[in-house]
C-alpha positions in Angstrom: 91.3 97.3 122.5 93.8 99.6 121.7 94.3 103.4 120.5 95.5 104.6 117.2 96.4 108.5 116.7 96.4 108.6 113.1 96.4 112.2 111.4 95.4 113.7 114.4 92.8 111.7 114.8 91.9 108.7 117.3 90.6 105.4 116.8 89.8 102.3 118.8 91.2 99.4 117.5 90.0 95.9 118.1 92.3 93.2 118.5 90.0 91.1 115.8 89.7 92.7 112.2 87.8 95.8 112.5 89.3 98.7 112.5 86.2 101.0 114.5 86.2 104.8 114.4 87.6 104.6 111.2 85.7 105.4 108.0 84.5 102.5 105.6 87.8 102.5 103.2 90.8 104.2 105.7 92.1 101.1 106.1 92.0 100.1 102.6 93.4 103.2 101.4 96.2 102.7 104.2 97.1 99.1 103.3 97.0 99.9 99.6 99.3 103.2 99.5 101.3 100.9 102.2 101.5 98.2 98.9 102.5 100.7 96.4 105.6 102.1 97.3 107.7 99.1 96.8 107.4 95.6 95.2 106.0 92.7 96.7 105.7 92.8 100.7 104.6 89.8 103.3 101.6 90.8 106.2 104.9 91.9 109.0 106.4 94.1 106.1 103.0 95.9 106.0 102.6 95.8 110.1 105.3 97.5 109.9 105.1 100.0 107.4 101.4 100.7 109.2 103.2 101.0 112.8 105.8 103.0 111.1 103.0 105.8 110.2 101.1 105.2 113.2 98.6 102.7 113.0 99.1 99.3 115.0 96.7 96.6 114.6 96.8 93.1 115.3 98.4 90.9 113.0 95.8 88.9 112.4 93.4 92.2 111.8 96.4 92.6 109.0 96.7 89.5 107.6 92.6 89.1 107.3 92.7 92.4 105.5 95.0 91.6 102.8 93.3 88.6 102.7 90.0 90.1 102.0 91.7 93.0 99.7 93.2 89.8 97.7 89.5 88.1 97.1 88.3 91.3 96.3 91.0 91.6 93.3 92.8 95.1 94.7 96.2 92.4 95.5 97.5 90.0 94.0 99.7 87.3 96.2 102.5 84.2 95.6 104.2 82.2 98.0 107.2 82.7 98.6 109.3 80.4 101.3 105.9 79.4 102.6 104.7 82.8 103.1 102.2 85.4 101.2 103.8 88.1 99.9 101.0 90.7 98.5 101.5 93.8 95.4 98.8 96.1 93.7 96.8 94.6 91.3 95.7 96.7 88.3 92.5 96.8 89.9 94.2 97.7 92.9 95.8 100.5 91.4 93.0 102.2 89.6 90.8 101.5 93.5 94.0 103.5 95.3 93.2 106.1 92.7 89.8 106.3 93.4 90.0 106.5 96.7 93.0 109.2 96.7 90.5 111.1 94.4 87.3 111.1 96.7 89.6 111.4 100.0 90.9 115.1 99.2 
């Protein structure tokens, strides 16, 4: 377990994929605004970018997000050079809205 000062705010972080403390869709909303800055980024690109803004998890905690972010249709994925490389779906986009929108 490990802590996470994010806004202020703490969190315990699980070295699996659940992210407790936090609200139903922080993470979500993290990983997506994390996916919409820039074009197309691998699960260490978005490790990074999370770390970077103060939120480490474990990279498989990461990677099974974007995983499950992918099935649900909010990211779309390739391979490239044998790794996944995510972006915002459309239906990513219009979820990153929604959740900007009810977060305020």
């Amino acid at each position: 377990m490990q802590r996470v000062v994010l806004d202020d705010r703490s969190f315990i972080c699980s070295s699996m994929h659940l992210v407790l403390g936090m609200h139903y869709n922080e993470l979500k909303l993290l990983v997506l605004k994390t996916l919409s800055d820039q074009g197309l980024k691998d699960s260490s690109a978005v490790a990074a970018e999370l770390k970077a803004a103060g939120v480490e998890l474990d990279m498989h905690a990461i990677r099974m997000a974007l995983m499950r972010y992918y099935k649900q249709g909010l990211l779309g994925r390739e391979r490239k050079s044998g790794v996944y490389v995510y972006g915002l779906s459309e239906r990513g986009v219009r979820r990153l809205e929604w959740l900007e929108s009810v977060s305020r």
